[in-house]
Structures are given as structure tokens and as C-alpha cells.
C-alpha angles and dihedrals in degrees: 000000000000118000110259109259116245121258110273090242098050092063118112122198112208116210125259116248085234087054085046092048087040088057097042092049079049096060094038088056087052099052085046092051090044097055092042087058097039106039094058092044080050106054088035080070099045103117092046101056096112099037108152109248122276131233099292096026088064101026101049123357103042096050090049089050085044080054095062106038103043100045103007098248128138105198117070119256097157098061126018107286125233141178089277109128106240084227099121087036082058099046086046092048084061100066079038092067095040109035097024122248117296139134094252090051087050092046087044099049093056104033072065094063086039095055083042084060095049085056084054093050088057106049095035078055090053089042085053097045114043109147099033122115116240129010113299082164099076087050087065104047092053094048099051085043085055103042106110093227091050091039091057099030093055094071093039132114100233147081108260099086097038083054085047096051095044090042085059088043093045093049092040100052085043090059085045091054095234093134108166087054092046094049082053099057087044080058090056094035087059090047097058097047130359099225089064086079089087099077095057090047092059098043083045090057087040093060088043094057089050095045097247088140095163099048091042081064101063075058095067091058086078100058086050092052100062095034085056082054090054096047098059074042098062089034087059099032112025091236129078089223092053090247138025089235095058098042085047099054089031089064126350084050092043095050098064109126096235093044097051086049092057096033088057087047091050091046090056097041100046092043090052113018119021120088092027082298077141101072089060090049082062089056094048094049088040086056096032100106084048098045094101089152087069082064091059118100083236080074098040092065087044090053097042082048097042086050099045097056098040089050085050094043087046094053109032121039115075098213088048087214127194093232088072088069095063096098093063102037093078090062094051089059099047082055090054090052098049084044093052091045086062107047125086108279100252092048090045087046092051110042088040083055095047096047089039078055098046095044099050082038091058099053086075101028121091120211114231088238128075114285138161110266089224092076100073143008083289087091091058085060099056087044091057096052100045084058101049077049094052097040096051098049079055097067110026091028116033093136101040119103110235120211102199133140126261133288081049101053080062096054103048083045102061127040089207093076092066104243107099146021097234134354123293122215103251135183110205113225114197085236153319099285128115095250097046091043091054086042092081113073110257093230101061088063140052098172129053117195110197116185137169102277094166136031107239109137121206091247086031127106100282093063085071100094092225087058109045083051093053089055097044089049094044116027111022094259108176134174113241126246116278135227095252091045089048091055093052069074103057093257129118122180113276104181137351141184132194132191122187097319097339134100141178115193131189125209132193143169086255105054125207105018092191 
């Protein structure tokens, strides 16, 4: 009598020794790939590795870290907390623990997951284009290493670029139909910054229009995730936003009808224009009529992604910062490649050259119009001052009380920001403008410390009159206090310092101390 066969279900294939080589091979190609994205971005930040922090990183994001590692809490004390996810905080805690706490462990750490979102790129970029002959992939990944935004915010402190990199996983593992993972890395993607809920939001939509009810369901995890982090938030803070303030600019500020105009006309410029961006636009209209992959249904979810976020980071965010953009850019630069894949060689070779050119150029090229100063090397430069500043009211003015605006309070407070040896009394004034100057009582500073908070060069935009009136009017645009108005207050420069387009300026009772 034959032996009873097994239950279907009970069957286990084994895997063949040529499917376990296979994955293996897989995983060695992606540590290759890895390195050969991460150790040039990297070295192409060498000399950067123990810059100070900038603005956000020490105002909000490294105190918070310090925070947690220092006394296991994860809501801010030592700086003013907000609806932010400590994800990145927590991720930085970690090489904390094992390395100890310094600036180079923070810059390497994330230049890591930056170099882990170039490898996405790159795959996302092989998913987009099969079919296609050459490598539009590698196209994308240059480019993205070379955009000014992406070049500064890789080694920063701050949530924009891990957002970026699990927005790109999270995409990635849903075209490859590995939900459950996918709806994981949209778990961590909420966790490291709230306005990434977006994304599982949209591939969870997305399930639900194609009838894929049970793996629609991994995506609500997410969700759950961050409204378990607000509510530890408003438990330890009263407000679901962490503070009134925030809550207030982030969306009753950003809603204003003329803002979100220009805000909608800023968001288009500076995706395809700005930074020679528009010389891959040209790529994209020249191969238009070609570009058949934009019709597959792998497009249609980049483009309902892409949309969803740009529409959430128009409308909400009060400083309407570039950064915010990071999620999408990505996407822009992949299209480039598959356009340039399809255009004669001479044209691909060409237009590929020109926008390598106005990329790297515009690392170290400053617009004649305001810009954060995050987005480019331009941020290196206001580090730098700061520090030559710092470093010299160290040593000729350790006693003396220092009236200056924030970020730089927070700097000359904390040594673990990098510019000085030990804290430095300091007075906050609200800006640089005469009223608010003239606001703090004379007599609780000796020292006022003035510095470029905002790009608007002398020949730039806001010297057209329009202009200037549309910023004052919308967005509290004011001119800084000037050498004569500062001396109606007893205080004559001392010492200044200017780098391409940038100053920082002390003044004293004293004058010029040389």
C-alpha cells in the first residue's frame, strides 16, 4: 500500500543551492553598490566633518538627541519641544552609545543613511526604467549627489534627508509588492518626521482601489505609530504640536492666501528651474513624446506620491523650506535620466554635461534672491563666522554679556555645538532690526553681536521696491540695524568678518579694540 501524500500545505520547498547563491550574490552587489555611493559623499565632505551645527541642528534636533541620551527622555527640556518624532535623535543616540557623543560621529552617521538613499536612488531608478537600454540609473544618482540641497542636508542633523531616504524604501519595496516590509519602513518613515504620513496614506489608498484589503491593512500601522507619539507629546506638553508657537507659524501663518500663492510659485521654480534644474526639464520635454514608462502603473504611484507631499509641504510649513522638498527630488532626477536614455547621444551627452556643470556650480553660487542658507555651501559660511566670532569673544571678551539673535544664543550657550570652550552670558534679542534691538534694556548687555540672518544681497531682488514691500508685508521682512543706529546706543563696531556676501559684526562700547 503507497505511503499517504502530505497535505499540500505542509510541503516545504527547500531552496536550491543556485536561488541561495543568487541571494547571496544579491546582497554582495548591494554592499558594493553601497560603498561606491557613500565613500565619495563621504570624502566630498572631509573637510567638513567637525562644522560646528547650523540654526535647526542646534537649536532643535541635537539638544533633543543630547536629551536622550544623556537623561533617557524623549521629550525635549533643554530646548522648546515640538511635534517632531525623536526618530533620527534615536538613530543618532545609538552611535552615541557605541562611539561617544561628538560632531564627526553625528556628520558620519548621517552622511551613512545619505549614501543608503543614493543605493535607492538607484534601484528605485532600475525598477522606473526596464526596458530601457543603458543605465539611466547612474544619471540619477550623480545628479542627486551633486544637487546643492541634497550635498549640505546629508551630513545635517536634521529630518529632512532620512525622510527622504525611507520615503524612496517605502516606495521601492511597495513596486516590488513587498507590502508588509514597505508598510514597515512607512512605520519608521512616520517616526522620523509627521508629514511622512502621507506616503502611507497614499499606498494605503492605493491597496484599497485595487481590492487588496489585507495588505492595505500592514499601511495603518503607520498612522498608529505617530498618534501613539502624540499622544506621549500632549501627556508631557499639554499640546498635541509640542507648543502653541509652533502649531500657530506651521499652519495658521502658512495658510495665508498670499503666502500659499507664493509658496505654490517657489515650490515649482525651485523643483524645475532653480540650480540649472532647468536644463533637465529640457531633457524631459525633448523625450516627452518617447517617454512610454510614465504610462505604467509603477509612474502612476510616483506621481500620486510626488503630488501628495508637494501639495502637504505647500500648504503647511511656515518657512516653506526647500528641505521639505527632499522627498520628491529624488523623483525629478530619475525622470532626467530615463529622458536622457532616450535622446540622441550627443544631445544626452550634452545636456547630462551642462546640468552635471550647473549642479556642482551651484553648491558654491549664491542666487540674487533670499534663500536659506541650508541649501548650499552658503551655510558653511555662516557656520564659519559665527565661529571666528565665537572664538574671538572667548578670548578678548569672556566676561562680557552678549545681547545677539537665535540661532546664536544657542551656540555661545553649549559647548556641544562646537563653537566655544565653555558658555558665554548672553542676552536674546527677537532680530536684528532697529526696534527690536532698542526693545532689550541697554543696561543687561555690553556686547552686541549682529550677523547675516537672511540673503539679500545689496544688486539682488529685494532691492526692487515691489519686492521689498511684498516681504515686509508677508513675511516680516525687516532691514538690520545699522552702524550709525547702533551707536545712538553707545556702541561702535569692534570687530567684523565677511565671507562671499555674509558678515558678522561685533560691537562694544569701546570700539575698535586693535
Amino acid at each position: 500500500m503507497p505511503a499517504p501524500k502530505l497535505p499540500s500545505h505542509r510541503r516545504t520547498a527547500q531552496p536550491s543551492p543556485s536561488a541561495t547563491t543568487a541571494g547571496r550574490s544579491e546582497y554582495l552587489y548591494l554592499i558594493i553598490f553601497f560603498a561606491l555611493f557613500t565613500l565619495p559623499l563621504v570624502a566630498m565632505h572631509g573637510s567638513l566633518l567637525n562644522l560646528p551645527y547650523f540654526w535647526d541642528e542646534h537649536g532643535q534636533f541635537i539638544p533633543t538627541a543630547l536629551d536622550l541620551l544623556r537623561s533617557g527622555s524623549w521629550i525635549a527640556h533643554s530646548t522648546l519641544p515640538n511635534i517632531h518624532p525623536p526618530g533620527v535623535e534615536a538613530y543618532l543616540v545609538l552611535w552615541y552609545e557605541v562611539f561617544g557623543y561628538s560632531i564627526v560621529v553625528t556628520r558620519i552617521a548621517m552622511l551613512l543613511v545619505a549614501g543608503f538613499g543614493l543605493l535607492l536612488v538607484f534601484l528605485l531608478s532600475l525598477e522606473l526604467s526596464r526596458g530601457l537600454p543603458g543605465l539611466p540609473a547612474f544619471y540619477a544618482v550623480v545628479f542627486l549627489a551633486l544637487s546643492p540641497l541634497f550635498y549640505m542636508q546629508s551630513m545635517m542633523a536634521q529630518l529632512d534627508a532620512p525622510a527622504m531616504v525611507l520615503t524612496l524604501l517605502s516606495v521601492l519595496l511597495f513596486l516590488k509588492s513587498k507590502y508588509r516590509l514597505s508598510a514597515l519602513a512607512c512605520v519608521a518613515l512616520v517616526l522620523v518626521k509627521e508629514t511622512g504620513a502621507v506616503t502611507p496614506a497614499v499606498l494605503f489608498l492605493l491597496l484599497i482601489f485595487k481590492r487588496q484589503w489585507r495588505n492595505a491593512l500592514w499601511y495603518l500601522i503607520a498612522p498608529a505609530a505617530l498618534a501613539s507619539w502624540l499622544f506621549v507629546l500632549h501627556r508631557a506638553t499639554g499640546y498635541w504640536m509640542g507648543n502653541p508657537g509652533f502649531e500657530h507659524y506651521n499652519i495658521g501663518y502658512s495658510l495665508q492666501p498670499v503666502r500659499v500663492v507664493i509658496t505654490i510659485l517657489r515650490r515649482g521654480y525651485y523643483l524645475f528651474f532653480a540650480e540649472f534644474r532647468w536644463i533637465g526639464l529640457i531633457a524631459i520635454l525633448l523625450a516627452w513624446k518617447r517617454l512610454w514608462a510614465l504610462r505604467s502603473p509603477a509612474w502612476s504611484v510616483i506621481g500620486v506620491v510626488c503630488a501628495v507631499n508637494l501639495a502637504l509641504v505647500t500648504f503647511f510649513g511656515g518657512a516653506a523650506l526647500e528641505r521639505y522638498l527632499l522627498p520628491v527630488l529624488p523623483f525629478f532626477y530619475i525622470l532626467v535620466g530615463v529622458a536622457l536614455i532616450l535622446l540622441p547621444r550627443w544631445q544626452r551627452r550634452t545636456i547630462a554635461t551642462a546640468l552635471f556643470a550647473g549642479l556642482a556650480i551651484s553648491i558654491f553660487w549664491n542666487p540674487p534672491y533670499p534663500f536659506p542658507f541650508e541649501n548650499n555651501y552658503a551655510m558653511v559660511d555662516f557656520v564659519e563666522l559665527q565661529k571666528a566670532a565665537a572664538d574671538y569673544m572667548e578670548d578678548h571678551l569672556p566676561q562680557q554679556r552678549i545681547a545677539t539673535a537665535w540661532p546664536y544664543t544657542s551656540a555661545l550657550q553649549n559647548r556641544d555645538f562646537g563653537y566655544v570652550h565653555r558658555p558665554l552670558p548672553t542676552v536674546e534679542t527677537k532680530d536684528f532690526s532697529p526696534a527690536a534691538v532698542h526693545a532689550v534694556p541697554r543696561d543687561s548687555y555690553d556686547v552686541l553681536v549682529v550677523y547675516t540672518r537672511t540673503w539679500a544681497p545689496v544688486h539682488g531682488i529685494t532691492a526692487v521696491p515691489w519686492v521689498r514691500s511684498l516681504l515686509e508685508r508677508y513675511y516680516d521682512f525687516k532691514p538690520e540695524i545699522d552702524e550709525a543706529q547702533c551707536s545712538s546706543l553707545g556702541l561702535w563696531p569692534s570687530v567684523s568678518w565677511e565671507r562671499r556676501g555674509q558678515s558678522i559684526t561685533i560691537y562694544t562700547s569701546r570700539g575698535r579694540l586693535q
